[in-house]
TIPADREN-988764 format. One record per residue: y, z negated, x negated of N, C-alpha, C in turn; residue in one letter. Coordinates in steps of 0.2 Angstrom, whole numbers, padded with zeros to 4 digits, always signed. Atoms other than C-alpha are relative to their C-alpha. Layout:
N
YZXYZXYZXa/...
end
This chain:
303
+0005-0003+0004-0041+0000+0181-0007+0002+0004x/+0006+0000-0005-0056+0008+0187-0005+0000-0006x/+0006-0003+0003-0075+0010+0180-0003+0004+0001x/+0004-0004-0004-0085+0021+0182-0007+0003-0005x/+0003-0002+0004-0100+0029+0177-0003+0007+0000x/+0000-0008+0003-0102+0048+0169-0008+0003+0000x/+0007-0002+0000-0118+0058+0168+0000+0006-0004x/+0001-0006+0003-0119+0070+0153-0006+0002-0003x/+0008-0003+0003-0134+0080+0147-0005-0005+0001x/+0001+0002-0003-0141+0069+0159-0001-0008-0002x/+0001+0006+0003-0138+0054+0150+0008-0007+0004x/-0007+0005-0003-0125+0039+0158+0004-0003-0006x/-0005+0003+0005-0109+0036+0149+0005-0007+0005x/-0005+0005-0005-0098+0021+0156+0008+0002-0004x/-0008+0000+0000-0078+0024+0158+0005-0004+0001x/-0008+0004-0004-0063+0015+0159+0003+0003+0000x/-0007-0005+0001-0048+0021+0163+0005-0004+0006x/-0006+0003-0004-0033+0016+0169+0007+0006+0000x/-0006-0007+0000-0019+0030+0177+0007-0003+0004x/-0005+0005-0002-0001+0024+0179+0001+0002+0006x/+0001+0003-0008+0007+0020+0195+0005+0008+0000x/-0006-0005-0001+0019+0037+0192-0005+0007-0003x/+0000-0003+0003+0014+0054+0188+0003+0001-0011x/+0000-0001+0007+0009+0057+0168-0002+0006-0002x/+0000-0007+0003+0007+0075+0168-0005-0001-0005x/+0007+0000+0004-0006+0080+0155+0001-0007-0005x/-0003+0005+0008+0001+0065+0141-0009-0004+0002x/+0006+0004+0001-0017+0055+0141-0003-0001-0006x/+0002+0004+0006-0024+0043+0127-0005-0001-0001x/+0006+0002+0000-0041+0041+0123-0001-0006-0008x/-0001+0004+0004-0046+0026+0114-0010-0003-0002x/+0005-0002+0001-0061+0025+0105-0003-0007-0005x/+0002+0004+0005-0072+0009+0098-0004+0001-0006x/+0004+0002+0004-0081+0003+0083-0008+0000-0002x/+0009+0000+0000-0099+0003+0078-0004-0008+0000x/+0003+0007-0003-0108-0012+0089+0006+0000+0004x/-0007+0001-0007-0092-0012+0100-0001+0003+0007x/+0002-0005-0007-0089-0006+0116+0007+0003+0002x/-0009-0004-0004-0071+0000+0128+0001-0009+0000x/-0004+0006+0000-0070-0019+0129+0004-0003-0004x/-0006+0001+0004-0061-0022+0114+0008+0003+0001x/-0008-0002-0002-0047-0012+0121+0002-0002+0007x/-0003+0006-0005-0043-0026+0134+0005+0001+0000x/-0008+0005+0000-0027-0032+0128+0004+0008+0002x/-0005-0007+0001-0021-0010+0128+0000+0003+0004x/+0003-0003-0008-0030-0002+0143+0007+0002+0001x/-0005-0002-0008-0015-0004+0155+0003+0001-0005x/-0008+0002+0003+0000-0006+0143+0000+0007-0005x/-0006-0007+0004+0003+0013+0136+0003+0005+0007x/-0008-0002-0003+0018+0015+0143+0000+0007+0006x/+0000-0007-0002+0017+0030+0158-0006+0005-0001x/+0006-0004+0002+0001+0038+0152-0007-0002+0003x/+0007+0001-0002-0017+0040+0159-0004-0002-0007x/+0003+0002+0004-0029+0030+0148-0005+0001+0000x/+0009-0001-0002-0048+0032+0146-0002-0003-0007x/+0002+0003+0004-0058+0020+0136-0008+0001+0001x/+0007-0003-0001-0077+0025+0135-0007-0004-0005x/+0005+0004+0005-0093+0014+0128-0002+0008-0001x/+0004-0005+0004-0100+0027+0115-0007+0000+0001x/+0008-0002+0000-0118+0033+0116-0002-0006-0005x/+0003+0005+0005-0129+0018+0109+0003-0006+0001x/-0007+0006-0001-0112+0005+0113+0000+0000+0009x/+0001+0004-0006-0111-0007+0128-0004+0001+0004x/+0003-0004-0007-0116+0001+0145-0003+0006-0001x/+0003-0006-0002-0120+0017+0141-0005+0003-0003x/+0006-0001+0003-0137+0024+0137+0000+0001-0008x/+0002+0001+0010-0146+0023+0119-0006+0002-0001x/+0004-0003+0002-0157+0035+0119-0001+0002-0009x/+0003-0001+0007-0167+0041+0103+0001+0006+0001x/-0002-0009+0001-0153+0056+0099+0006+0000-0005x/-0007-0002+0003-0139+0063+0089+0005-0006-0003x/-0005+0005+0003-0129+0048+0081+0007+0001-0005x/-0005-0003+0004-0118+0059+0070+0007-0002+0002x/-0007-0001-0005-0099+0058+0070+0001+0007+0003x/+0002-0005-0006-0102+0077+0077-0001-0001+0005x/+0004-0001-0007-0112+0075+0090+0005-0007+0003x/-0003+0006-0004-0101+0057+0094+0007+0004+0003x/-0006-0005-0003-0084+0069+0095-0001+0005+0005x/+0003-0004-0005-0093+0082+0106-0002-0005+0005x/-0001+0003-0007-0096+0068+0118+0006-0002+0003x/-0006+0001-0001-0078+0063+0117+0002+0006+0005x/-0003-0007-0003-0074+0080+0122-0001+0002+0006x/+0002+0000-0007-0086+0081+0137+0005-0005+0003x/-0003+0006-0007-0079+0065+0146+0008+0002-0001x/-0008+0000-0004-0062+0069+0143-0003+0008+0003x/+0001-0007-0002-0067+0089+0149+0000-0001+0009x/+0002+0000-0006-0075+0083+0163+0004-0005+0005x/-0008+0004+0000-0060+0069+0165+0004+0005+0003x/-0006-0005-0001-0049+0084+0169+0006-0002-0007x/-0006+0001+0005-0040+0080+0152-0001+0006-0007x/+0000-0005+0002-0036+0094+0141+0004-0002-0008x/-0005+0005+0007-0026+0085+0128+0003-0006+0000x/-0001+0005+0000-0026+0069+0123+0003-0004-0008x/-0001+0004+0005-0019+0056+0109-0008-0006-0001x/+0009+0001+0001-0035+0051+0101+0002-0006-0004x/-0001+0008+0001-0035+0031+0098-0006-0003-0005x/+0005+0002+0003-0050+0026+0085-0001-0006-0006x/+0000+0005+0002-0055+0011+0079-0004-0003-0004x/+0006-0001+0004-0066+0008+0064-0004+0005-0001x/+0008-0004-0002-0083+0020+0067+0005+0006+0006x/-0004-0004-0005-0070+0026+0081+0006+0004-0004x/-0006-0002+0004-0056+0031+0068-0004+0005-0003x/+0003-0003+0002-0069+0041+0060-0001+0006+0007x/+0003-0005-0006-0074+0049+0077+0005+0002+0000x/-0006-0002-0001-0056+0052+0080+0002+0007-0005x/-0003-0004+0004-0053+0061+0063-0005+0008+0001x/+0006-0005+0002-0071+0072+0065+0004+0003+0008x/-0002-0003-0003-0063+0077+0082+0006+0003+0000x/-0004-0005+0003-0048+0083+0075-0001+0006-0001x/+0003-0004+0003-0056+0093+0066-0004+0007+0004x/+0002-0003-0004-0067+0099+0078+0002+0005+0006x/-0004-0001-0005-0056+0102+0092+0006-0001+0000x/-0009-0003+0001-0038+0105+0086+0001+0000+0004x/-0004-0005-0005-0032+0113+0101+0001-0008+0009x/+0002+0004-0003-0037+0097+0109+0005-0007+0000x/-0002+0008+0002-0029+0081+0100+0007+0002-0004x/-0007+0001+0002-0012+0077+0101+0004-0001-0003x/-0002+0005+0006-0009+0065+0089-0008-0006-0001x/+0003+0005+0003-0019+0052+0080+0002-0007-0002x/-0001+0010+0001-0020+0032+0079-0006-0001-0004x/+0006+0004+0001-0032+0025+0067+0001-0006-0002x/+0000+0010+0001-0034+0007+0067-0007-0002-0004x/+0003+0001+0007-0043+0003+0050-0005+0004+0000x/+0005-0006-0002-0053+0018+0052-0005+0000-0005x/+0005-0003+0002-0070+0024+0044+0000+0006-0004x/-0002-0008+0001-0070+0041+0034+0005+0001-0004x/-0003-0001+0007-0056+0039+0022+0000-0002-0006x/+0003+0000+0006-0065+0032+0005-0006-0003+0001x/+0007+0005+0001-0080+0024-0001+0000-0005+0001x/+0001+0009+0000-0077+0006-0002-0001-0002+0006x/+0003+0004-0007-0085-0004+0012-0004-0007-0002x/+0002+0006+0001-0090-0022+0014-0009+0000-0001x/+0007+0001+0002-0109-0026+0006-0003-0002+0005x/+0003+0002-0010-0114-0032+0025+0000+0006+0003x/+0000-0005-0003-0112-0014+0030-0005+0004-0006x/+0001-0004+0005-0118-0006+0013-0010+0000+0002x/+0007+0003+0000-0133-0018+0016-0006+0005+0006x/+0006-0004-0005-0141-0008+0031-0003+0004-0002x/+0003-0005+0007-0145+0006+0018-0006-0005-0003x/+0005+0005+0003-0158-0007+0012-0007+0002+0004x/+0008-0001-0004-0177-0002+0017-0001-0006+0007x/+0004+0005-0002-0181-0018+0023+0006-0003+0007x/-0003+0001-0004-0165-0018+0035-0002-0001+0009x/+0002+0002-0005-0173-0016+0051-0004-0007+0003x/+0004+0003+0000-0184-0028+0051+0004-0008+0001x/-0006+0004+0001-0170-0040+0045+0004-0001+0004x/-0005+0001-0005-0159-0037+0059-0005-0002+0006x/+0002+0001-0005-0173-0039+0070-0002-0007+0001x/+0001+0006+0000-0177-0057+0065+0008-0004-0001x/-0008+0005+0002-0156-0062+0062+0003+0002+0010x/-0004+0000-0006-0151-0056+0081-0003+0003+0004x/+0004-0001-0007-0163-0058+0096+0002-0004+0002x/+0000+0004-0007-0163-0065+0111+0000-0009-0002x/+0000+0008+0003-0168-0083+0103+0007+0000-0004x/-0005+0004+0003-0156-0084+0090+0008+0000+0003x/-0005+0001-0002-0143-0080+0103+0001-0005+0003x/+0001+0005-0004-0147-0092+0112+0003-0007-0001x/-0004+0008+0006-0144-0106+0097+0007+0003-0001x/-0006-0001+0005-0129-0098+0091+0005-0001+0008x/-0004+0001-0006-0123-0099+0110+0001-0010+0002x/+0002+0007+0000-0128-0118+0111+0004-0004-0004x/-0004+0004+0004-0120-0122+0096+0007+0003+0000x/-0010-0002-0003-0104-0114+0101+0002-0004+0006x/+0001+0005-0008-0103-0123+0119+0001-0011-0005x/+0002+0005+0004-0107-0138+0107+0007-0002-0005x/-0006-0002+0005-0092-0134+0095+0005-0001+0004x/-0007+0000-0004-0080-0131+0109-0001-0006+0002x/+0000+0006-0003-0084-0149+0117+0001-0006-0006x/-0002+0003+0006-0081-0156+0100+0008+0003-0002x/-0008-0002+0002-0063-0148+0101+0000+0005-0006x/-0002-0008+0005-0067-0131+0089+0001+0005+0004x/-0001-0010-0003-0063-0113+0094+0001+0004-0007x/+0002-0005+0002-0067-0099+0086+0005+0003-0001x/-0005-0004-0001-0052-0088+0081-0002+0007+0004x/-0003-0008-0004-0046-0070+0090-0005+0003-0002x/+0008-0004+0002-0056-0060+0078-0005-0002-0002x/+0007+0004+0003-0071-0070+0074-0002+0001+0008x/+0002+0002-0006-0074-0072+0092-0002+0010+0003x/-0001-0005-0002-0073-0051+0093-0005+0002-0002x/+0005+0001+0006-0085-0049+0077-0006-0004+0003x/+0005+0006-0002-0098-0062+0085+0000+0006+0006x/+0003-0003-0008-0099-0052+0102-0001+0007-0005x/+0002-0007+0003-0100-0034+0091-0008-0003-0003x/+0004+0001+0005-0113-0044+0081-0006-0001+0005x/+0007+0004-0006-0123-0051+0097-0001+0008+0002x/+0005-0005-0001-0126-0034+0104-0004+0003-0004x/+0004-0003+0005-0135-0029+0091-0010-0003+0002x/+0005+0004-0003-0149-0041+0100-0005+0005+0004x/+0000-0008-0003-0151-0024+0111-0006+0001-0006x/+0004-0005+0005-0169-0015+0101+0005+0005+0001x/-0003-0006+0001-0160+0001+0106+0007+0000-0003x/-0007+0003+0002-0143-0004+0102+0000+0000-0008x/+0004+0001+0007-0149-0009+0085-0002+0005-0004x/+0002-0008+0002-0157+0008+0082+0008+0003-0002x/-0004-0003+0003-0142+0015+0084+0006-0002-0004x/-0003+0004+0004-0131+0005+0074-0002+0002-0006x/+0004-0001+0005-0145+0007+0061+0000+0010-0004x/+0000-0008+0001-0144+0027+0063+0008+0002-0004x/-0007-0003+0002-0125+0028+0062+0001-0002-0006x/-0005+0003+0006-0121+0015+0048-0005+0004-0007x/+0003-0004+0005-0138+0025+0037+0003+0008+0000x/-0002-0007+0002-0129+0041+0039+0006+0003-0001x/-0008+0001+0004-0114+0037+0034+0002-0004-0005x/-0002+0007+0008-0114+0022+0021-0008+0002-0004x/+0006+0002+0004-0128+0020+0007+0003-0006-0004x/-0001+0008+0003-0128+0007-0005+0006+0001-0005x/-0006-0001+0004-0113+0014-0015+0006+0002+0005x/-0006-0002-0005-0102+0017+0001+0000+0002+0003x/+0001-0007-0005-0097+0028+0015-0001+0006-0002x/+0001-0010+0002-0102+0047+0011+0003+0003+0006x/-0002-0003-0003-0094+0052+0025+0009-0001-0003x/-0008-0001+0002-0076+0057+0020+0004+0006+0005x/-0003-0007-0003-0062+0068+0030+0006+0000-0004x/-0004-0002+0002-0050+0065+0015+0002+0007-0002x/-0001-0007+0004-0053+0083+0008+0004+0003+0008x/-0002-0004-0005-0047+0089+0026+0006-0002+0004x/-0009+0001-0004-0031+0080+0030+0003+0004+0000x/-0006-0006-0001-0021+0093+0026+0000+0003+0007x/+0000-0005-0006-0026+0101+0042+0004-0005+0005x/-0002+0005-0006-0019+0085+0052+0008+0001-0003x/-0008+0003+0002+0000+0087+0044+0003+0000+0005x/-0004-0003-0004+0005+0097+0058-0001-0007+0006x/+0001+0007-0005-0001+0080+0070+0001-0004-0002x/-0003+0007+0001+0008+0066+0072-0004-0005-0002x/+0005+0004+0004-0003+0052+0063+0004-0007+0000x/-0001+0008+0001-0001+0033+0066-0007-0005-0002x/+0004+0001+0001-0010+0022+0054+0002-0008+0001x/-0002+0008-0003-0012+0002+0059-0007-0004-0003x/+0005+0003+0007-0022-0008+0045+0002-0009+0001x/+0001+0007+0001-0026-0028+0043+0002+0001-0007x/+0000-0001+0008-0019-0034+0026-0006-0003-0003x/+0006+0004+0000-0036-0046+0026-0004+0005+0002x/+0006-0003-0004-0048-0032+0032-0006-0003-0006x/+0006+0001+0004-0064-0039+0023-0008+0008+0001x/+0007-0003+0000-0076-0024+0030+0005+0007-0003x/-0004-0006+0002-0063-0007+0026+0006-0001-0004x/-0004+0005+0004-0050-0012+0012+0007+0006+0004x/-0005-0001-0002-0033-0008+0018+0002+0006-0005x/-0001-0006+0002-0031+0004+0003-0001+0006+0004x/+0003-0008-0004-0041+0018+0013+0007+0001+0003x/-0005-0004-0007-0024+0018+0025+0007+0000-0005x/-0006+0002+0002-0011+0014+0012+0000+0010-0006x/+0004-0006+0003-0021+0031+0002+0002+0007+0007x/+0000-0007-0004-0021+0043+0019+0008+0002+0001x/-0008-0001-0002-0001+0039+0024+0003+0002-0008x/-0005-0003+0008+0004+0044+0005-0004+0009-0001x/+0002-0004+0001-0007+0059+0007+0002+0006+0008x/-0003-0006-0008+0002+0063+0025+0007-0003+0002x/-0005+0003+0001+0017+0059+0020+0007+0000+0008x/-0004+0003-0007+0025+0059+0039-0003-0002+0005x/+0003+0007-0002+0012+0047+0044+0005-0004+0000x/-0001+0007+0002+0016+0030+0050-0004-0004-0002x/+0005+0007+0001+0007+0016+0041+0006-0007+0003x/-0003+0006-0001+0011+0000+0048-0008-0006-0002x/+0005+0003+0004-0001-0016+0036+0003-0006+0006x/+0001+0007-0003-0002-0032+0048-0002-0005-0004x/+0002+0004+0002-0001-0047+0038-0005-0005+0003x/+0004+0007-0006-0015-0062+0043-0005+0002+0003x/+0004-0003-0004-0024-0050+0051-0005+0004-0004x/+0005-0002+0005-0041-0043+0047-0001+0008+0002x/+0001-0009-0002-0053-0028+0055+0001+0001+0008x/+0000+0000-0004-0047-0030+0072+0009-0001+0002x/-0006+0001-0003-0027-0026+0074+0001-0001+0006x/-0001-0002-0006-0028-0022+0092-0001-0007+0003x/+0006+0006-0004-0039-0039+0097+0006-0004-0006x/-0005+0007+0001-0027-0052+0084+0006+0002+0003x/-0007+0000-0002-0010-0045+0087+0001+0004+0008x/-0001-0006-0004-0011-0034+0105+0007+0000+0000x/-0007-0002-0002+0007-0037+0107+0006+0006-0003x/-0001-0003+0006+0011-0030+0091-0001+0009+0001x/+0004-0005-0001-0001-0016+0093+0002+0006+0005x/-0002-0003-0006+0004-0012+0111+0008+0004-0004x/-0007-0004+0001+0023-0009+0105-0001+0004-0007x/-0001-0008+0002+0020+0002+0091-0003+0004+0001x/+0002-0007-0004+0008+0014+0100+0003+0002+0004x/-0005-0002-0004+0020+0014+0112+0006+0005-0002x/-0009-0004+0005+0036+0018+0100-0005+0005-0002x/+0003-0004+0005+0024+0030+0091-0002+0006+0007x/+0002-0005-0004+0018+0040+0108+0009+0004+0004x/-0004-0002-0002+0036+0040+0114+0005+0004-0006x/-0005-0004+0006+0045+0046+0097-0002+0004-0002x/+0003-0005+0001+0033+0059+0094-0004+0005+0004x/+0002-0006-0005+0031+0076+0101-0008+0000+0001x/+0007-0003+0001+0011+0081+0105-0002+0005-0004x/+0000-0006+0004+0006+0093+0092-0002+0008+0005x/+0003-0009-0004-0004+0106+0104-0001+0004-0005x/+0002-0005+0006-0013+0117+0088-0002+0006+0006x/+0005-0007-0001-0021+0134+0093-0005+0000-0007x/+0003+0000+0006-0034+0140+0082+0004+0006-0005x/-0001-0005+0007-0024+0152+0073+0004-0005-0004x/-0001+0006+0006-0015+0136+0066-0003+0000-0003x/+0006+0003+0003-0029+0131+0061-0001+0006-0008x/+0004-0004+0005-0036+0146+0052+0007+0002-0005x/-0007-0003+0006-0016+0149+0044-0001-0006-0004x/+0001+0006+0005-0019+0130+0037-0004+0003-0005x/+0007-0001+0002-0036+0134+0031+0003+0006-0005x/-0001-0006+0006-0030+0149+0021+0007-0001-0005x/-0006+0003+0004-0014+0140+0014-0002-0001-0006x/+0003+0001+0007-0017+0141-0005+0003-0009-0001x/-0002+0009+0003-0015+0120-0013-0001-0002+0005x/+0001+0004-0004-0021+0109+0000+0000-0006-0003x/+0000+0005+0003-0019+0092-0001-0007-0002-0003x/+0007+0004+0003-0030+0083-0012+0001-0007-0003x/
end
């Protein structure tokens, strides 16, 4: 695996990517995190899609890569996607999206047909309203000020101390709790924080996500679609995914019992082998836009 670091509109993006030991012709995967997350949640998957060039990227605002005062939309997050893979030499990819990332995923779709191979979302953003009251909550006036006295530098410090303290008394922290705690510590970041603050205000309010891309499934029938959901999710309810696979009826959903918002990170093994069966048993779509625009004009769309 290498890292590296990208330079768009003269801003630094950070890269992973992992390219197999064989030629993979164009086949490449792009794998997209969550909001407060970074590429390092896709640890356990990196190397392990099968034969394929991989590319994991912190988001604008996420991990390493800058967090300027700009654009936070799922727009303007896909049109980054698009850069790094362009400038990547990747011309179509399977688009991998992970909460906040599932969302980007579907707005890149959208945006870029001609681009996106297939789709993976793993408990994704963007297909209903309901959302956990801890996310709803940043919609609250008084949220900034709130995060800025619940995750600084000090209180990491204690929560670090009393972990170290807990492990020496023989506790451990579970899989996902231990994932969820590192998305939550960056937030300690003022910049970082910001954009957290910007993305989760312009897509959640106190009544739930406003962002939606159910009205536009229909345009995705013709791409392949694998959805992979916690039955315990506490922040995205597992409905959202059990609602998109009955409205894209040659989707695959697969529900993970035990498991919460973090399929990838409790089960990788699992994980690994159906994005693998799923990128080998299904062709690449490759749209044009005249697909597109025959979709678009098709009377009854799903609704």
């Amino acid at each position: 695996m290498t890292v590296k670091i990208l330079t768009l509109h003269g801003r630094r993006i950070r890269l992973h990517e992992h390219l197999p030991s064989a030629d993979s012709g164009d086949e490449a995967v792009v794998l997209l995190h969550g909001i407060a997350g970074s590429a390092e949640t896709w640890a356990p998957v990196l190397a392990r899609c099968e034969g394929r060039r991989v590319l994991a990227l912190d988001l604008p605002g996420h991990g390493e890569s800058e967090a300027p005062r700009a654009d936070y939309g799922l727009g303007a997050m896909a049109s980054t996607v698009r850069d790094v893979l362009a400038v990547s030499g990747v011309r179509h990819a399977t688009v991998v999206g992970h909460s906040l990332g599932g969302g980007i995923a579907l707005q890149f779709a959208y945006q870029f047909p001609e681009m996106c191979d297939r789709l993976v979302l793993v408990a994704s953003a963007g297909l209903g309203p309901e959302v956990s009251p801890v996310l709803r909550a940043a919609a609250l006036p008084g949220a900034p000020a709130t995060m800025a006295l619940a995750v600084n530098r000090v209180t990491l410090a204690i929560g670090r101390a009393a972990a170290r303290l807990g492990r020496r008394l023989g506790g451990s922290l579970k899989t996902e709790t231990r994932e969820l705690v590192r998305h939550f510590a960056s937030l300690a970041d003022p910049a970082r924080r910001r954009a957290f603050l910007f993305i989760a205000r312009s897509l959640i309010d106190l009544r739930g996500q406003r962002a939606s891309a159910v009205d536009k499934l229909y345009l995705a029938e013709a791409v392949p679609v694998l959805v992979v959901w916690g039955e315990r999710d506490p922040l995205i309810p597992v409905a959202h995914g059990r609602r998109t696979a009955a409205l894209l009826p040659d989707s695959h959903l697969t529900v993970l019992e035990n498991v919460k918002h973090f399929p990838h990170v409790a089960e990788p093994d699992r994980f690994c082998a159906l994005l693998n069966e799923f990128l080998a048993e299904t062709a690449p779509a490759r749209l044009t836009l005249d697909d597109v625009v025959t979709r678009l004009t098709t009377p009854e769309p799903l609704t």
